[in-house]
C-alpha positions as CSV (number, residue, x, y, z in Angstrom):
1,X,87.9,101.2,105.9
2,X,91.2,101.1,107.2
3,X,90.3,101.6,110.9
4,X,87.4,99.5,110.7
5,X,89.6,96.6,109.1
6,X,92.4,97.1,111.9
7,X,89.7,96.7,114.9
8,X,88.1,93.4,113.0
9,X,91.6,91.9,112.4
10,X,92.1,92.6,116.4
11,X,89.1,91.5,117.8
12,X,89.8,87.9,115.0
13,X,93.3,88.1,116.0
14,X,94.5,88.6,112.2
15,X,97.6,90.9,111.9
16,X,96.5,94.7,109.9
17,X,99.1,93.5,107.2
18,X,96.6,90.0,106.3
19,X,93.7,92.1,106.8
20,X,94.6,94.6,104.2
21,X,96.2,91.9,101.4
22,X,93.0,90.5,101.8
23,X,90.2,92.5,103.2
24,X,91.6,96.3,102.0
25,X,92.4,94.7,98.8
26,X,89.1,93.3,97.9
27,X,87.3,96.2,98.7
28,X,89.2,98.5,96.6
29,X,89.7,95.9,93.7
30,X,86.3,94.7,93.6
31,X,85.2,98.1,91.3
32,X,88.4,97.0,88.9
33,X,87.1,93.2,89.1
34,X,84.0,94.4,88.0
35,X,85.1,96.9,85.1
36,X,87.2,94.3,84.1
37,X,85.2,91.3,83.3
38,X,82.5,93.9,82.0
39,X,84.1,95.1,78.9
40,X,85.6,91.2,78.7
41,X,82.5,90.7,78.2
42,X,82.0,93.1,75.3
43,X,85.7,91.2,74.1
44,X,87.7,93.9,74.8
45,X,90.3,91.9,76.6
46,X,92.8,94.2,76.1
47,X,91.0,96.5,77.9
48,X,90.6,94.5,80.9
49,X,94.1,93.7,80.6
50,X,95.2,97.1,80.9
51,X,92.3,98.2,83.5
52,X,94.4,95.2,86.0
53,X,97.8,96.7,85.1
54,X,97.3,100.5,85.1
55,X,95.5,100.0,88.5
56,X,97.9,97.7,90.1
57,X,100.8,100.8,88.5
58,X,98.8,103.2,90.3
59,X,98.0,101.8,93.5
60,X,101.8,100.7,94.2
61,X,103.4,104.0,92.9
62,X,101.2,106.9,93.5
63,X,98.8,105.6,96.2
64,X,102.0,104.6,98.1
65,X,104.0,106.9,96.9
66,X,102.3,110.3,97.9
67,X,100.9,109.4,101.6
68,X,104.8,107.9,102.7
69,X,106.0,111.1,100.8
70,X,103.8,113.5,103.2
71,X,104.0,111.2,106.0
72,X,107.5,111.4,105.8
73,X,108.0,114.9,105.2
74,X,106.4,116.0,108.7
75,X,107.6,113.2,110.4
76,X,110.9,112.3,109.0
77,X,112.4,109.0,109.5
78,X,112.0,105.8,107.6
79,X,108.9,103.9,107.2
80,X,109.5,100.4,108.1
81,X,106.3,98.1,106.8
82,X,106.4,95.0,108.8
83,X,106.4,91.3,106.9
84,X,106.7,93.6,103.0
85,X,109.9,91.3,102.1
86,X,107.6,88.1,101.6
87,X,105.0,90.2,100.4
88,X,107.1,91.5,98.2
89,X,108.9,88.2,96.8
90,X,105.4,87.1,96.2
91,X,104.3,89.9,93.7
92,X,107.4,89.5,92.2
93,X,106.8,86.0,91.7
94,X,103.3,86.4,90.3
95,X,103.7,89.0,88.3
96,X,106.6,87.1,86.4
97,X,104.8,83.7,86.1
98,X,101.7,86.0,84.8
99,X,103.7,87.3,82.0
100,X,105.6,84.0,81.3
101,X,101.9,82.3,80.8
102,X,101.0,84.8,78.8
103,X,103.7,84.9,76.6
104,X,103.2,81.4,76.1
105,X,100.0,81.1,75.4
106,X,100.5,84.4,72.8
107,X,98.3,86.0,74.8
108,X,95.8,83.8,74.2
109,X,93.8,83.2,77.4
110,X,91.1,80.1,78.1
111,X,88.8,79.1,81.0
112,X,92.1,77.4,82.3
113,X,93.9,80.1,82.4
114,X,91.3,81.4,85.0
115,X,91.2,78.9,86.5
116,X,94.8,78.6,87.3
117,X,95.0,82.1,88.3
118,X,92.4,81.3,90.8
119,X,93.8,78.7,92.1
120,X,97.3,80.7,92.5
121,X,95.5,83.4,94.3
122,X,93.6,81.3,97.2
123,X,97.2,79.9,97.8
124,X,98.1,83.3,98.2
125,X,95.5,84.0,100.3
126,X,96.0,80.5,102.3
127,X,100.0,81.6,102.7
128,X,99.2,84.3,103.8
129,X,97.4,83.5,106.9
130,X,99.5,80.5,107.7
131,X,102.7,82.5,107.4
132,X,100.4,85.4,109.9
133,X,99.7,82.4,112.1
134,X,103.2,81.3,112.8
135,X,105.1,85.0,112.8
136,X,103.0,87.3,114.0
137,X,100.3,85.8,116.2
138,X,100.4,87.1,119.9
């Protein structure tokens, strides 16, 4: 998936790091989107909940964590991950207005609220490739 998301983002002329927030990460969070809204659906909202947290936990702390540890260990050095302070800075953000919403609304969530978080993630998306298009185009 990787390799075949690199070439695509070459031959488009969209950096690997926008092609993986946005490619790589639908098609790894689409089984998650899925599980998700299906036991919503049953009302277990907690569930769902949890399913987005525990999988976001996981992918940032082991799925990083283990391949830079290995990497690392053969090759030594640093890794350096090109445009992660934005990035970064982002998630941050997101992640605190997420709980600040929630803890307003008592964690209470209505069709605004998804539509809100929509609308936050295609302006994530959408800064993305503008801030790909003025820093790292060739």
């Amino acid at each position: 998936l990787i390799f075949w998301l690199e070439k695509a983002g070459c031959v488009i002329s969209i950096s690997p790091g926008v092609m993986g927030v946005v490619f790589g990460a639908m098609g790894t969070s689409v089984p998650d989107c899925l599980c998700s809204l299906f036991v919503a659906r049953q009302g277990l909202g907690s569930m769902a909940l949890t399913n987005v947290w525990g999988s976001n936990c996981f992918d940032l702390l082991l799925a990083l964590g283990v391949p830079w540890v290995i990497y690392l260990h053969i090759h030594g050095g640093v890794m350096k991950v090109r445009g992660s302070a934005s990035l970064s800075v982002w998630m941050g953000a997101l992640v605190v207005f997420f709980v600040l919403v929630s803890m307003a609304s008592k964690f209470h969530y209505h069709r605004w609220h998804g539509y809100m978080f929509l609308g936050i993630y295609l302006t994530f998306i959408a800064y993305n490739f503008a801030n790909d298009a003025l820093h790292f185009a060739a």
